[in-house]
N, CA, C and O of each residue as an XYZ file, in Angstrom:
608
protein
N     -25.693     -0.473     10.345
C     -25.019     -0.348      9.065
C     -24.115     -1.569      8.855
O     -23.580     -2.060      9.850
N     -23.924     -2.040      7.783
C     -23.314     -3.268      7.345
C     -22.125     -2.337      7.332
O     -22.022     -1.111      7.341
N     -20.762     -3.915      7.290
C     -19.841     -3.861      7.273
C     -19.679     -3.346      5.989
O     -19.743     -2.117      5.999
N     -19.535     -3.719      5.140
C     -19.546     -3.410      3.799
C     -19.764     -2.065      3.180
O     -18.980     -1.400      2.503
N     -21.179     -1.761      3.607
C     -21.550     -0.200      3.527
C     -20.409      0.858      4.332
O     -20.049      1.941      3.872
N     -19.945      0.266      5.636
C     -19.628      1.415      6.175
C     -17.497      1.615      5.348
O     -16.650      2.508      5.311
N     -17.620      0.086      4.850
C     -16.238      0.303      4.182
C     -16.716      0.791      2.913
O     -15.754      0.508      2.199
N     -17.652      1.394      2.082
C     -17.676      1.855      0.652
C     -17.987      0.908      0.090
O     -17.763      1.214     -1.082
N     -18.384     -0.126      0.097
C     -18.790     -1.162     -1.021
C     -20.342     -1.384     -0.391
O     -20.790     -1.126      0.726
N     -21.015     -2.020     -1.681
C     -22.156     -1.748     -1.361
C     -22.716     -3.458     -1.221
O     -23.669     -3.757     -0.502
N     -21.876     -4.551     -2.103
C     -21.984     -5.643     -1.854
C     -20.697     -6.396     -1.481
O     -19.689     -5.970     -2.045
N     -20.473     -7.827     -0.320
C     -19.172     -8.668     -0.112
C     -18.881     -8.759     -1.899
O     -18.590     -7.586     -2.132
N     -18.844     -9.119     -2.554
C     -18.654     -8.820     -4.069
C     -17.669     -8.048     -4.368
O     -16.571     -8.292     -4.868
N     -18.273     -6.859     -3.934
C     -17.751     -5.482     -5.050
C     -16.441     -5.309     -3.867
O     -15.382     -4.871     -4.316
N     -16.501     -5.609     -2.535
C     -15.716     -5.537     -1.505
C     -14.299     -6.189     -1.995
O     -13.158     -5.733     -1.923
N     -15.002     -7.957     -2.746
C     -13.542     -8.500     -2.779
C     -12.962     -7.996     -4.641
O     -11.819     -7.976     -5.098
N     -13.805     -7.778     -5.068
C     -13.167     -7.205     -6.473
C     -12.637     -6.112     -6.044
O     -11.830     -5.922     -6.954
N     -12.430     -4.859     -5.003
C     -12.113     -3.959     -4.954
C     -10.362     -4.621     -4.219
O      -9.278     -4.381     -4.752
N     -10.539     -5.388     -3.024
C      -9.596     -6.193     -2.521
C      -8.201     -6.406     -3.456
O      -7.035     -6.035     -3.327
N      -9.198     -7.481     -4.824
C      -8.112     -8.028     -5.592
C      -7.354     -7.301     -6.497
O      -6.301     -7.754     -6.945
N      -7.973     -5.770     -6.933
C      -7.841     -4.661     -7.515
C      -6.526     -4.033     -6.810
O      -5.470     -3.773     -7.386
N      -6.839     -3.831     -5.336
C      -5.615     -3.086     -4.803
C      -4.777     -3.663     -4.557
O      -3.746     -3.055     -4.268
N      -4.787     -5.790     -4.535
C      -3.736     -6.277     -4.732
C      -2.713     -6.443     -6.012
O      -1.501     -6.661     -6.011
N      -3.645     -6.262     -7.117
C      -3.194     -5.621     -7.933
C      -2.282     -5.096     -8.190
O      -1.213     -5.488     -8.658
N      -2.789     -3.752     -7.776
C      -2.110     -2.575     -7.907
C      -0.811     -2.035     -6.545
O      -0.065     -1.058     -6.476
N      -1.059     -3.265     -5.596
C       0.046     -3.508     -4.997
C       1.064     -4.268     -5.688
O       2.168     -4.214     -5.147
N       0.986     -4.936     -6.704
C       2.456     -5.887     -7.321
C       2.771     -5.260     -8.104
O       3.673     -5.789     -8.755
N       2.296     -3.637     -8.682
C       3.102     -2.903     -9.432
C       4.144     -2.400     -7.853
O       5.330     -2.093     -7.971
N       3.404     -2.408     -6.449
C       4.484     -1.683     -5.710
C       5.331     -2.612     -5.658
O       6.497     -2.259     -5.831
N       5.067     -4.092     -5.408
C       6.383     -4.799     -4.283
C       7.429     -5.070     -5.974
O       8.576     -5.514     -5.966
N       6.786     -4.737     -7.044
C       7.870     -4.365     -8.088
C       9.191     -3.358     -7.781
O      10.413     -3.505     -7.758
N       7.930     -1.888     -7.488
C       8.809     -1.306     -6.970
C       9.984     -0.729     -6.259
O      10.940      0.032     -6.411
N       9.063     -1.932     -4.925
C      10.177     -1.687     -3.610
C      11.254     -2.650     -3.869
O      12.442     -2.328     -3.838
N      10.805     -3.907     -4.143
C      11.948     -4.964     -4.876
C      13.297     -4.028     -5.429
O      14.394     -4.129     -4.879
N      13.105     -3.315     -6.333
C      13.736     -2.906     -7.286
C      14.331     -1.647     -6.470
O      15.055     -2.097     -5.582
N      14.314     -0.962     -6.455
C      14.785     -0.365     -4.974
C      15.627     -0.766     -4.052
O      16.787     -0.361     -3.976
N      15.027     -1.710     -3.175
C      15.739     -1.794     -2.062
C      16.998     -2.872     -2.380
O      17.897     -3.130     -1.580
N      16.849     -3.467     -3.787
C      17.937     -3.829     -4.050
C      18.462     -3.167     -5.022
O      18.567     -4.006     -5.915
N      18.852     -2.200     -5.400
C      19.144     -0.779     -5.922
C      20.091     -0.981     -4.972
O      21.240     -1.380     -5.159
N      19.319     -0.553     -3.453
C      20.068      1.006     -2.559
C      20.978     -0.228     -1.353
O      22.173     -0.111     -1.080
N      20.195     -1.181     -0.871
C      20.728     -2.137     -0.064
C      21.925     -3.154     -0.561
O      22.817     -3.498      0.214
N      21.853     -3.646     -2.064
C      22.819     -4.657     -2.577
C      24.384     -3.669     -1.918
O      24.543     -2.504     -1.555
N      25.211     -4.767     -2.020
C      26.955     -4.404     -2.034
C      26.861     -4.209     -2.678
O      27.583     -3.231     -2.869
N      26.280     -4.473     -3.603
C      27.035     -4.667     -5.419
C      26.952     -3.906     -6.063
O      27.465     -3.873     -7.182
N      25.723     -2.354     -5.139
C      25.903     -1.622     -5.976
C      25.800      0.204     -5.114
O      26.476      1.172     -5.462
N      24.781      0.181     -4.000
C      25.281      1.059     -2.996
C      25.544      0.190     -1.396
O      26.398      0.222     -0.510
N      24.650     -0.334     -1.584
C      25.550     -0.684     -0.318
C      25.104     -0.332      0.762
O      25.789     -0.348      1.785
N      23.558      0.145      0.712
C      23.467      1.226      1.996
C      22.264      0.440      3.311
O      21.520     -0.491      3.005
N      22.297      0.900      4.377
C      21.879      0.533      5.745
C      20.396     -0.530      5.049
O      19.869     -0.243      3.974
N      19.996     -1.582      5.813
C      19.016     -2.222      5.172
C      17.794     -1.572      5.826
O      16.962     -1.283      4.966
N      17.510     -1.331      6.751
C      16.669     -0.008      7.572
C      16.272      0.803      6.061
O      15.472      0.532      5.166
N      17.095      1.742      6.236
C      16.939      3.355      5.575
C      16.817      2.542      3.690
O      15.964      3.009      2.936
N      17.395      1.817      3.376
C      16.922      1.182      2.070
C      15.671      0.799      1.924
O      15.102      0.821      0.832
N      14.900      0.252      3.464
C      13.332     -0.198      3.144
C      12.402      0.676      3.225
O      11.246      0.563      2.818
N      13.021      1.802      3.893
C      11.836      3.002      4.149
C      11.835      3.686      2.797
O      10.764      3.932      2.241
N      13.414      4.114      2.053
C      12.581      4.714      0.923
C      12.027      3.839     -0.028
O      10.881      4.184     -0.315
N      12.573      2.415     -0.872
C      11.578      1.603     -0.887
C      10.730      1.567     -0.825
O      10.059      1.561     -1.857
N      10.118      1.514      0.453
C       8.191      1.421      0.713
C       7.746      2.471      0.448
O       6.616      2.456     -0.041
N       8.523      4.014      0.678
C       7.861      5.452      0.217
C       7.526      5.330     -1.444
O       6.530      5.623     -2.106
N       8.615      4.855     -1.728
C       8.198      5.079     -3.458
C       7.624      4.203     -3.714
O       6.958      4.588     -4.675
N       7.258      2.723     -3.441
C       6.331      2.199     -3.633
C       4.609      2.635     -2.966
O       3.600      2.055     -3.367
N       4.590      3.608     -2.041
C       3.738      3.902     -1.355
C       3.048      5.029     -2.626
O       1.881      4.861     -2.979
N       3.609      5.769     -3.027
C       3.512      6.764     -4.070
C       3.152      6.150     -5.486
O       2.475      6.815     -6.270
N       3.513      5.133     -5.749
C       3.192      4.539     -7.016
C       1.574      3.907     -6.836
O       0.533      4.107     -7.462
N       1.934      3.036     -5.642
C       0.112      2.131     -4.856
C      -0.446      3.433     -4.969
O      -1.315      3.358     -5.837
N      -0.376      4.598     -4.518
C      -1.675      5.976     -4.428
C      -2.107      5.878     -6.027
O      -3.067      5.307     -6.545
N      -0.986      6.685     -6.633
C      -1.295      6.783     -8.310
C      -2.739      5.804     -8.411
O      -3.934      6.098     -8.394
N      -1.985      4.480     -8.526
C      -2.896      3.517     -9.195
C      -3.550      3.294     -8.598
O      -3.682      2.130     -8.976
N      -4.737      3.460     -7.259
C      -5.723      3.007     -6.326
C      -6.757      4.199     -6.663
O      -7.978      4.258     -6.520
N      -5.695      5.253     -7.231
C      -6.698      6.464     -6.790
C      -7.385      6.748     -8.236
O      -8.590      6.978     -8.334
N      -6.562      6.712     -9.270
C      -7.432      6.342    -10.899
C      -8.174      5.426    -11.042
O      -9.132      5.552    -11.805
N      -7.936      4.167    -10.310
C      -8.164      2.791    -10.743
C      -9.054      2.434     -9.869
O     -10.221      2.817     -9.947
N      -8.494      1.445     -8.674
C      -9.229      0.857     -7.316
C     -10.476      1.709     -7.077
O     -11.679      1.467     -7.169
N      -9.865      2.645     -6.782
C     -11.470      3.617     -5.730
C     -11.778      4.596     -6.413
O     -11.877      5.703     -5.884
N     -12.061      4.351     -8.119
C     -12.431      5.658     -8.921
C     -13.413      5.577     -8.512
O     -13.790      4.571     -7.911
N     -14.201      6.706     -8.727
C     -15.741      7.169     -8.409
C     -16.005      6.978     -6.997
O     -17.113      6.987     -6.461
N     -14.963      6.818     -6.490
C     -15.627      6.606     -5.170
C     -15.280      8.516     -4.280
O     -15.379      8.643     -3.060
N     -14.968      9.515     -5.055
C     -14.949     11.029     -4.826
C     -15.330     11.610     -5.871
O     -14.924     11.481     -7.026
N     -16.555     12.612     -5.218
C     -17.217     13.701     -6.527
C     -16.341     14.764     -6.554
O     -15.379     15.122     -5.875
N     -16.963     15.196     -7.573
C     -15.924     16.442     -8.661
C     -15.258     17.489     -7.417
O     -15.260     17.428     -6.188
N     -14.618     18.607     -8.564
C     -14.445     19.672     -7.539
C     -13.869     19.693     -6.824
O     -14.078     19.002     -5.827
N     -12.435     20.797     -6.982
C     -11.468     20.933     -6.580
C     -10.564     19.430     -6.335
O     -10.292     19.052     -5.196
N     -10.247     18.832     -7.288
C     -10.020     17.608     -7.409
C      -8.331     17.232     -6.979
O      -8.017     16.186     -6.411
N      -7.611     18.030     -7.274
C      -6.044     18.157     -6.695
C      -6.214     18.782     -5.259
O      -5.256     18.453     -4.559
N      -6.935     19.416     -4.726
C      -6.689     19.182     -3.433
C      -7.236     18.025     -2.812
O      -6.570     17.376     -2.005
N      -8.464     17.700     -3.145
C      -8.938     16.377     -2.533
C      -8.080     15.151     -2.384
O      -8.166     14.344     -1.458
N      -7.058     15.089     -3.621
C      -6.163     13.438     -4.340
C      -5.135     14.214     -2.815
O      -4.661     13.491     -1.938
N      -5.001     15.557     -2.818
C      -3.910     15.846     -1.883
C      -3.810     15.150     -0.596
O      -2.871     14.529     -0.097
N      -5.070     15.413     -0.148
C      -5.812     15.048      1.179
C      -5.510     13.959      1.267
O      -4.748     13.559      2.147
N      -6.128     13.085      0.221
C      -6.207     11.378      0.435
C      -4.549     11.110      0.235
O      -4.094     10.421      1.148
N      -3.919     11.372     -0.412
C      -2.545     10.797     -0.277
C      -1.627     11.195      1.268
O      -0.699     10.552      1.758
N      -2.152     12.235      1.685
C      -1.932     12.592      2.973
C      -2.335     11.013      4.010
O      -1.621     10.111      4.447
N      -3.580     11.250      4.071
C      -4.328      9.965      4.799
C      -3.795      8.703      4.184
O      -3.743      7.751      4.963
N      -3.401      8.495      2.999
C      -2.926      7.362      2.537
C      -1.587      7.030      3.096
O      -1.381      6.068      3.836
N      -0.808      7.773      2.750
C       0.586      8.087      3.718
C       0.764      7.773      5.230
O       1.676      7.113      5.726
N      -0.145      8.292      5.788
C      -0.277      8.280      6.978
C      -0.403      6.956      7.751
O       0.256      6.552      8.709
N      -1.730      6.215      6.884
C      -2.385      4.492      7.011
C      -0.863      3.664      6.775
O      -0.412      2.756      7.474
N      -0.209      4.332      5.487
C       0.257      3.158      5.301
C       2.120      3.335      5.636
O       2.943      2.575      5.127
N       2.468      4.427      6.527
C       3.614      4.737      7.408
C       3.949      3.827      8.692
O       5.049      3.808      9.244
N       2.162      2.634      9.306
C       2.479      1.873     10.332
C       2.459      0.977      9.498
O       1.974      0.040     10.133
N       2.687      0.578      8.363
C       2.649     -0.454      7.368
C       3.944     -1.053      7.331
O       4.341     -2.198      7.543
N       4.723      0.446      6.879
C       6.370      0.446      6.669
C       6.700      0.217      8.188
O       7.381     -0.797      8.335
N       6.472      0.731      9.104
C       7.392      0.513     10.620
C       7.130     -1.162     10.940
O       8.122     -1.778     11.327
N       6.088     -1.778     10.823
C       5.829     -3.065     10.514
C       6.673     -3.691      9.500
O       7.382     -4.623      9.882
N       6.711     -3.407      8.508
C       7.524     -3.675      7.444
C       8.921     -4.152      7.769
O       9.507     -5.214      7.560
N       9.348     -2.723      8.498
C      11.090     -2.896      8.528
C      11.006     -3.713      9.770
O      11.879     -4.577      9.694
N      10.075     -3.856     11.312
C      10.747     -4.491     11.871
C      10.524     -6.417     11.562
O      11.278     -7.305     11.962
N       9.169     -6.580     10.689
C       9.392     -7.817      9.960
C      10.593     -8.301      9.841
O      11.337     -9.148     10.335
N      10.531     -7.153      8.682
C      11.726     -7.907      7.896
C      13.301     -7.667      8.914
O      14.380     -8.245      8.782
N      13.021     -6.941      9.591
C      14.518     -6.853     10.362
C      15.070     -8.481     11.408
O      16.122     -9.108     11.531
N      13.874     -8.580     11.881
C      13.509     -9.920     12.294
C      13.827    -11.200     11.726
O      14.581    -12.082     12.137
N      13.106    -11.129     10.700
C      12.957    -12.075     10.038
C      14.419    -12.339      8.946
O      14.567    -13.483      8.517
N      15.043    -11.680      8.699
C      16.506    -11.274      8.129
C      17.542    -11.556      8.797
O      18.407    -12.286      8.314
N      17.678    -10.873     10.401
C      18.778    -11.225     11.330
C      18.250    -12.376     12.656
O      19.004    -13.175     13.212
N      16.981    -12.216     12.910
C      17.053    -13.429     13.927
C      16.523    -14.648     13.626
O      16.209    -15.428     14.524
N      16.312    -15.042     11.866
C      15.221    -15.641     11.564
C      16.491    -16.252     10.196
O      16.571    -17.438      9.878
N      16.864    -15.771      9.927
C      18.590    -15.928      8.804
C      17.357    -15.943      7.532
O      17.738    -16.623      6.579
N      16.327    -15.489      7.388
C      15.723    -15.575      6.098
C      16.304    -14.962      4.399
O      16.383    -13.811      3.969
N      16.379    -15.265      4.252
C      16.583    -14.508      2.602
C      16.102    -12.864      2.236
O      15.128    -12.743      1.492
N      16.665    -11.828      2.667
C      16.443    -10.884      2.518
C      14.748    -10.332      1.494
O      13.658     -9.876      1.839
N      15.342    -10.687      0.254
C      13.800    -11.235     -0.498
C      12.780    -11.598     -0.351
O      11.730    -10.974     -0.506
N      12.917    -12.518     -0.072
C      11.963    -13.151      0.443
C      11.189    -13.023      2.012
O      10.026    -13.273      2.330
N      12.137    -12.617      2.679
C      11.701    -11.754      3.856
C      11.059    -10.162      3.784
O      10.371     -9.592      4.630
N      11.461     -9.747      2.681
C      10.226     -8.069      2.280
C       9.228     -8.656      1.816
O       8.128     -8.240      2.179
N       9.286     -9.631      1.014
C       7.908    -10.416      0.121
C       6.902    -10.519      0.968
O       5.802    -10.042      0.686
N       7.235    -11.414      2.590
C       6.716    -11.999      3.668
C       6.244    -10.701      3.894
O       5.068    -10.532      3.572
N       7.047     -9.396      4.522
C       5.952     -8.662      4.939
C       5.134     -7.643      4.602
O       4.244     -7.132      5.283
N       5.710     -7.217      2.841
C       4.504     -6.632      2.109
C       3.139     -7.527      2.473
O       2.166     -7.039      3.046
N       3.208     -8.549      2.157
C       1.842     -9.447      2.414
C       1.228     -9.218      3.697
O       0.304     -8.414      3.821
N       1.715     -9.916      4.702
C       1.442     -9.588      5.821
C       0.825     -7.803      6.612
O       0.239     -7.680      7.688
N       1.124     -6.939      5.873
C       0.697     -5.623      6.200
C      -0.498     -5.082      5.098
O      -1.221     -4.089      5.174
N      -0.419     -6.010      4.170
C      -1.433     -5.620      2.690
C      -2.927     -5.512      3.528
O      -3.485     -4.426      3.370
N      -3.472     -6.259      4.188
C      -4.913     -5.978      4.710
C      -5.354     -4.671      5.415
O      -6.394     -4.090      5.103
N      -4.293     -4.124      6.634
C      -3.804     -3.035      7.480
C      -4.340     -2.308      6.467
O      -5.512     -1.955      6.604
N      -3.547     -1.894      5.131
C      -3.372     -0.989      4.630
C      -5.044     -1.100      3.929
O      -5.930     -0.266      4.112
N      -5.162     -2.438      3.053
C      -6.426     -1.983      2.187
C      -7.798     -1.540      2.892
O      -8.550     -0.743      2.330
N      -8.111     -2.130      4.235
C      -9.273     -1.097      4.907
C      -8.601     -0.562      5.539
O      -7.971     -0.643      4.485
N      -8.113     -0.136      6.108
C      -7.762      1.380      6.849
C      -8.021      2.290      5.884
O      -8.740      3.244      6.181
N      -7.356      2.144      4.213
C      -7.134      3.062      3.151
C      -8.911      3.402      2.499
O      -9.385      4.462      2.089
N      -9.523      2.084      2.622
C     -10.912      1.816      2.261
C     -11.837      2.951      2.930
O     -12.522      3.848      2.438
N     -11.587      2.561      4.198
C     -12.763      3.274      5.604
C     -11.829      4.550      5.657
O     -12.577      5.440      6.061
N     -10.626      5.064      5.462
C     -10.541      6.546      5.967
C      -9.766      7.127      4.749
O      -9.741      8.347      4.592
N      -9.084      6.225      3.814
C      -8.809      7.285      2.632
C      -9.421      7.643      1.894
O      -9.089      8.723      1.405
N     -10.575      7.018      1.406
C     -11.433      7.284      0.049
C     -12.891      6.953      0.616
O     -13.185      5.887      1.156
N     -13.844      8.135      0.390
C     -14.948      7.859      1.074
C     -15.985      7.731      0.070
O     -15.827      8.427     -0.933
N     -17.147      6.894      0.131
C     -17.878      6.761     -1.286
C     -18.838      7.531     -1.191
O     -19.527      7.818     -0.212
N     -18.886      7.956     -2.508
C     -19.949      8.939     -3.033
C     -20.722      8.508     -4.286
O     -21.443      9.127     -5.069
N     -20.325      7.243     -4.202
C     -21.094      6.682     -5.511
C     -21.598      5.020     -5.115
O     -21.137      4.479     -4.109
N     -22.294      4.514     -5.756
C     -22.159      3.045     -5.544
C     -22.194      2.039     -6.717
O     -22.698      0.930     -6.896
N     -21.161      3.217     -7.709
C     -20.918      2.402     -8.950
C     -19.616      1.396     -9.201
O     -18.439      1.578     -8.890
N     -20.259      0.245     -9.888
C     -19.600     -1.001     -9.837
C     -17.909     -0.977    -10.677
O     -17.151     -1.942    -10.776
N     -17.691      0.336    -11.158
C     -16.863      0.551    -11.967
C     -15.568     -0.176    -11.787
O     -14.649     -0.008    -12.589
């Protein structure tokens, strides 16, 4: 079995349009977490642990990336029937893939922030990127399984 097949795509093609899709729909997250973690982390306005600011951060950005991967990225890629428990399931498994994303995440950026003197910013930027592949096949091969092999 090809690589390709066994990740849900049926051609390298449809593989990297699906790729650029969930990168996509990842810059509605690092919108998110941006906005967030300087929300909850700035002085300026709570003030709070830079740790516990990136985890919820990445949760609510983790929740926004499902939304849009699961209408959008990998539509058709689940048949009908009983359809809210299924999205349940996969956000479960999605969660799950992308929880060693965030522990990666924070110690990046923890790194890269205190032993590295980087720019806070620009140091989450560094490791949204850096964990974006982790997440899009892991999420590919065990969150969303294809049942179709439409180009949609």
């Amino acid at each position: 079995m090809k690589l390709t097949e066994t990740l849900g795509a049926s051609t390298p093609g449809l593989l990297l349009k699906r790729y650029a899709m969930f990168c996509i729909v990842g810059g509605t997250g690092v919108v998110v977490d941006m906005g967030i973690i300087w929300l909850l982390a700035s002085p300026f306005i709570f003030g709070w642990n830079l740790s516990l600011s990136k985890i919820i951060a990445a949760e609510a950005a983790i929740f926004n990336n499902f939304l849009w991967n699961d209408v959008w990225t990998f539509r058709g890629f689940v048949a009908g029937g009983k359809v809210w428990q299924k999205r349940l399931g996969r956000f479960g498994r999605f969660n799950l893939i992308c929880a060693a994303g965030i522990g990666l995440s924070v110690l990046l950026l923890n790194i890269q922030v205190y032993c590295l003197h980087l720019n806070v910013y620009l140091a989450n930027f560094i490791a949204i990127v850096l964990v974006s592949l982790w997440n899009f096949f892991l999420n590919l091969r065990f969150g969303w399984t294809c049942s179709s092999s439409s180009d949609d």
